[in-house]
Each structure stands twice: as structure tokens, then as C-alpha cells.
C-alpha positions in Angstrom: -42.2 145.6 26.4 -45.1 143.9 28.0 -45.8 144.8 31.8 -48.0 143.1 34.0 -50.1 144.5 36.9 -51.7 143.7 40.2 -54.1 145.2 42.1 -56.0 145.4 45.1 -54.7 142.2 46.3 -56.1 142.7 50.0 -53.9 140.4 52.0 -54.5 137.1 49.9 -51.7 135.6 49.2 -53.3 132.4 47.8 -54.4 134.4 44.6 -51.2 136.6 44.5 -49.4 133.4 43.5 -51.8 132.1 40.9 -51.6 135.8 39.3 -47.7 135.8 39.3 -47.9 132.6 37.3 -50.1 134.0 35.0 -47.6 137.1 34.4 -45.2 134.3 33.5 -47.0 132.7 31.4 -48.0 135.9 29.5 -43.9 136.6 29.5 -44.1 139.9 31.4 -40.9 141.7 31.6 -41.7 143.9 34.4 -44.5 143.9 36.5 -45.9 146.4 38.7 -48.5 146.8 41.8 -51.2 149.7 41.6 -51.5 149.1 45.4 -54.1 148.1 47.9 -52.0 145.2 49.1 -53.0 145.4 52.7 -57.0 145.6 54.3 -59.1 142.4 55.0 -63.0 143.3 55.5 -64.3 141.1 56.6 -68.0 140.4 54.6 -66.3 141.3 51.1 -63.8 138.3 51.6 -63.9 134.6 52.6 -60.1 133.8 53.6 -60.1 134.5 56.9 -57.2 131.7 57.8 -55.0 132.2 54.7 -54.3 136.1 54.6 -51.2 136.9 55.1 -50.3 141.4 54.5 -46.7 140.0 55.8 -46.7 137.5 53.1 -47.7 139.5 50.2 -45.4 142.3 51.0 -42.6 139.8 50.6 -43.4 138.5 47.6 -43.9 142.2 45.8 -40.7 142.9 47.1 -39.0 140.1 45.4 -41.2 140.4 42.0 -42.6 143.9 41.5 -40.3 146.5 39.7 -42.3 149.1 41.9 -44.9 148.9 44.3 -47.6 152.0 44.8 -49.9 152.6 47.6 -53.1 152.7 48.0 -56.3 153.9 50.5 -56.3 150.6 52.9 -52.1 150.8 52.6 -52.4 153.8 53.9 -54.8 153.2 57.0 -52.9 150.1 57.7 -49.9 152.9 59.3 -52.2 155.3 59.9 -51.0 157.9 57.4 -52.5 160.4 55.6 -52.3 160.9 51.7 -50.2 163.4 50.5 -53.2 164.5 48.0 -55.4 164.8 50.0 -58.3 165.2 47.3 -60.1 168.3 49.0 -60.8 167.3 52.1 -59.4 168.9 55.1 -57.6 166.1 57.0 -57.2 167.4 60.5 -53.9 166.6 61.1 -54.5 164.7 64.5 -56.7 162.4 62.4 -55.7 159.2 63.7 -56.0 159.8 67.2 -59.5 161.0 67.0 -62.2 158.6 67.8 -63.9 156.5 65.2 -67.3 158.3 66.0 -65.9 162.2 65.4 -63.9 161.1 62.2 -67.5 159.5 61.1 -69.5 163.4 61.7 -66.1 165.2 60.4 -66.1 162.7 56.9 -69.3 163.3 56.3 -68.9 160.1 54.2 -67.1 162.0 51.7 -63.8 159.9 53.2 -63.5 155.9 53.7 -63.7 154.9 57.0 -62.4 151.3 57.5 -62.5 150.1 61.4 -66.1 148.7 61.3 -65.5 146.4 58.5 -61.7 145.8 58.2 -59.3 143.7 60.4 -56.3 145.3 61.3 -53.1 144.3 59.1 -50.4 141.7 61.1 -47.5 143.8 59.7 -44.1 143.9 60.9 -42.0 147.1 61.4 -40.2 146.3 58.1 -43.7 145.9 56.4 -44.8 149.5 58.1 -41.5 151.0 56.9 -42.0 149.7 53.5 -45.5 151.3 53.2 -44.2 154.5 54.5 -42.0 155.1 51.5 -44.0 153.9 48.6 -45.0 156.8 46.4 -48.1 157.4 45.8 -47.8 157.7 41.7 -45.4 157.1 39.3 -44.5 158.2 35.4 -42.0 156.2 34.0 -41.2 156.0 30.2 -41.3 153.3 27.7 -40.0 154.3 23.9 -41.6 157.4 23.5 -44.3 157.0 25.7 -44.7 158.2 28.8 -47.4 156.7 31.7 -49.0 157.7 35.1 -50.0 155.1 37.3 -51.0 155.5 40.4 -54.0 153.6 42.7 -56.7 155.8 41.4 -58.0 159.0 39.8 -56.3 162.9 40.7 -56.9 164.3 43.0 -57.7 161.2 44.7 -54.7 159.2 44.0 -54.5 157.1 46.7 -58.3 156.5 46.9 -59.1 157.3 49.9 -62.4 159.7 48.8 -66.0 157.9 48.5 -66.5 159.5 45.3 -66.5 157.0 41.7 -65.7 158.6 38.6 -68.6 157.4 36.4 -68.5 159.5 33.3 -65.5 161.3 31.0 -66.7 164.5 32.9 -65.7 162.8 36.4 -62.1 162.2 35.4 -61.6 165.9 33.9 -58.9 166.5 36.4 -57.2 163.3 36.0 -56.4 163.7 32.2 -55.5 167.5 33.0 -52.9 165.7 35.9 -51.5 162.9 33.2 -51.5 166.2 30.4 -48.9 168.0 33.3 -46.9 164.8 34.1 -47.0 164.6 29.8 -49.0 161.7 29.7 -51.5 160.1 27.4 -52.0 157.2 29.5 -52.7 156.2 33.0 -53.2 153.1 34.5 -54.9 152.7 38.0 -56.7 149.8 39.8 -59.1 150.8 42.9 -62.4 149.8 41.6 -62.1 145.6 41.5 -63.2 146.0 37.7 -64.5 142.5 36.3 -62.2 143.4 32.9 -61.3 147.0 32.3 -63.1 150.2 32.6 -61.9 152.5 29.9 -62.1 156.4 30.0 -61.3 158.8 27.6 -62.4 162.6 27.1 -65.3 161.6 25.1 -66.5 158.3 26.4 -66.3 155.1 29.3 -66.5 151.7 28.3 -66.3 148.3 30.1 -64.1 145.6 28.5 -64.5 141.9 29.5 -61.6 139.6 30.4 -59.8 138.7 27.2 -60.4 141.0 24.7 -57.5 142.8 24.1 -57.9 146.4 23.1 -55.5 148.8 20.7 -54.8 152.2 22.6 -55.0 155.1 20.5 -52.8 158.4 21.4 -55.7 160.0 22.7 -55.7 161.0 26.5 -56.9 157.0 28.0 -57.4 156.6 31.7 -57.9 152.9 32.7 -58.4 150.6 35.7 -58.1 147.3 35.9 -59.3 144.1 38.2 -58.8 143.1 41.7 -56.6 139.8 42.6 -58.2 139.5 45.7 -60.9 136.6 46.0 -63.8 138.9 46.8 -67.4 139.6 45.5 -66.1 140.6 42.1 -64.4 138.6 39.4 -60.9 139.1 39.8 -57.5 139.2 37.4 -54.7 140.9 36.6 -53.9 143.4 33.7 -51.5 142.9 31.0 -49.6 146.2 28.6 -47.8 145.7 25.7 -46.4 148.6 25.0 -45.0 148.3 21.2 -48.4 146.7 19.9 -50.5 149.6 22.6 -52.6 146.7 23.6 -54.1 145.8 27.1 -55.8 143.2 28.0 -57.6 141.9 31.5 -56.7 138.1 32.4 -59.2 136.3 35.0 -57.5 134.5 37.6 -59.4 130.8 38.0 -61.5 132.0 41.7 -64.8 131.3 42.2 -66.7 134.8 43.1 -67.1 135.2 47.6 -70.8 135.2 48.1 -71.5 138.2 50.7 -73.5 137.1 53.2 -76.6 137.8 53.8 -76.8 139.4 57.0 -75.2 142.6 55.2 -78.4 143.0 53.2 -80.1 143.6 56.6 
């Protein structure tokens, strides 16, 4: 079966489109979102006019065979993860001021108000966020796979913290190992390609080159669809050949301004 993916499409519905027809074209038979499909900030993206959270959570509705959530999902109904990653959410979160959630994160947590607009949803886009799960394992022959927005115990992504090495995602594989996993897929990090992990080594894989899975443990994450500061795709699974491979959407990279080198 071959299963496409988006990711981290951040409200832009422009490049949502141009990566369904790319799924299409690659004959997906089911595809799935690995969340973030809500939270426009404002430097990292240049479509002020065109984004559209309403929009976007129509048109995952109508093509995704499951929809996850992720960090700025989550902030967009002010809820908290249920994995909570080891930090010790106070449970009024939400109505404390921006400054006191700031001293209590200690940036170990994302805070989003002084960057991000807030999400035009509807209450039937709230109510759809509000039941997405925040992982799922679903199996394919014999194979069974984790996906979920980002690495355990940080699922959702919420946590500033960026698994770098095989050391960093230790607690992920041990996660996929109890959900009897070998694989996970996750998106989070706007990869340009795929970052690969496995117990022994991280790699970075450009767009196009396909890559035959093994049946080691293999964590991966995939690109963004949103037009922001990274090159941006979507993520393509066959599951009888074990191959993946990252596709680049045709977007010109959003050049950051310059004021936020200041």
C-alpha cells in the first residue's frame, strides 16, 4: 500500500492543494496528517491574506483517512497534551497570563502568543481538534506503525527540546517497542527531506531519494507543506517495497525578515 503524509501545514491552504495533487499523482491509497494544521506566525510565513485553519480543516476531513494533532493544534483550543512530556502543566494553564506561563516554562515549553496569530476557527473546527488523538498504530500486512506529531514523551510537540542524536530518541523506540512497532513516522521539525533515526545512527535524506527501511527500530520525520523558511513537501510510504521517499512541493523558500535578526 502506498500512503501519503502531510505535515505541518500551518493554515496554508494554497500549498495543501498543490500537495494533495502530488499524492495523486504518486497514486496514494490512503493518506494521513501528522498534524500542525492550525498556527500562523507571523515572521516564519508570508501568506498573510490566503490562510485559511477553516479551510484546511475541511479539506483533511474530506481527504485524510485520519488526522493527528499537534503542538499549535493544541494552543489553537487552548488544551493541554495528554503526554505531557515532564513538565508540570498547572492545570489553570490557559488562564494564566502570558508573562507567568513565560517564568513558569522556563523555556522548556513553546509559548506561541508573541509570534502566532490566533486561528479563525469555527466551533465545528474546535470540536474537531478536541477529538483528534494524539498518536496512532495502525497495521499494514504484518507491520505495525506509530505515528504521531513528534517524538515520546513529547508527542504532541509541545516541549523546546530537538532530538539530535540516536541517544535523544531512546524513549521513543522504547514507546514504538510497547505499541510493537519498528517504525514511526512523525513530522514536527519542517525537515527539507527526511531525518532518519535509528538506535545507532541519524541521517538526513534529500527530496527524492527513496530509501529501503530495514526491520530495525526506524523513527522518521518528514517535511513541512507550509510555505515557510524551509523547503517544504510531503512524505510518501510504500509499505510492500519498505520504501519512503520526501517529494518537494514547487514553493519558493519565505525569506524571514530582517528585523528578526535584531
Amino acid at each position: 500500500m502506498k500512503i501519503g503524509f502531510v505535515s505541518d501545514i500551518h493554515e496554508d491552504i494554497k500549498r495543501l492543494k498543490e500537495a494533495f495533487a502530488i499524492l495523486r499523482k504518486q497514486k496514494c491509497e490512503q493518506v494521513i496528517c501528522l498534524g500542525d494544521f492550525t498556527g500562523y506566525s507571523v515572521p516564519y510565513y508570508g501568506f498573510l491574506w490566503s490562510r485559511n485553519a477553516h479551510e484546511v480543516i475541511e479539506m483533511l476531513k474530506k481527504n485524510c483517512n485520519f488526522t493527528l494533532v499537534g503542538n499549535h493544534d493544541l494552543f489553537s483550543i487552548r488544551k493541554l497534551p495528554k503526554n505531557k512530556a515532564a513538565f508540570p502543566y498547572p492545570k489553570n494553564w490557559y488562564s494564566l497570563d502570558y508573562q507567568t506561563r513565560q517564568k513558569l516554562s522556563k523555556d522548556k515549553v513553546y509559548l506561541y502568543e508573541y509570534n502566532e496569530l490566533p486561528a479563525l476557527l469555527t466551533k465545528e473546527d474546535e470540536k474537531f481538534i478536541r477529538q483528534l488523538p494524539e498518536y496512532v498504530v495502525k497495521k499494514y500486512g504484518d507491520k505495525k506503525i506509530l505515528f504521531s506529531h513528534y517524538a515520546f514523551p513529547d508527542l504532541v510537540g509541545t516541549t523546546t527540546f530537538e532530538p539530535k542524536t540516536a541517544k535523544d530518541v531512546k524513549k521513543h523506540f522504547a514507546f514504538m517497542e510497547k505499541q510493537s512497532c519498528r517504525l514511526g513516522i512523525s513530522g514536527h521539525d519542517h525537515k527539507e527531506g527526511l531525518m532518519i533515526f535509528t538506535e545507532k545512527e541519524v541521517r538526513e535524506v534529500p527530496f527524492n531519494k527513496k530509501v529501503k527501511l530495514t526491520n530495525e527500530p526506524t523513527w522518521i520525520h518528514g517535511p513541512s507543506v507550509v510555505n515557510g523558511s524551509f523547503a517544504n513537501g510531503v512524505l510518501c510510504l510504500d509499505t510492500n517495497k519498505m520504501e519512503v521517499v520526501a517529494i518537494p512541493l514547487k514553493t519558493k523558500k519565505h525569506v524571514t525578515p530582517e528585523w528578526r535578526k535584531l
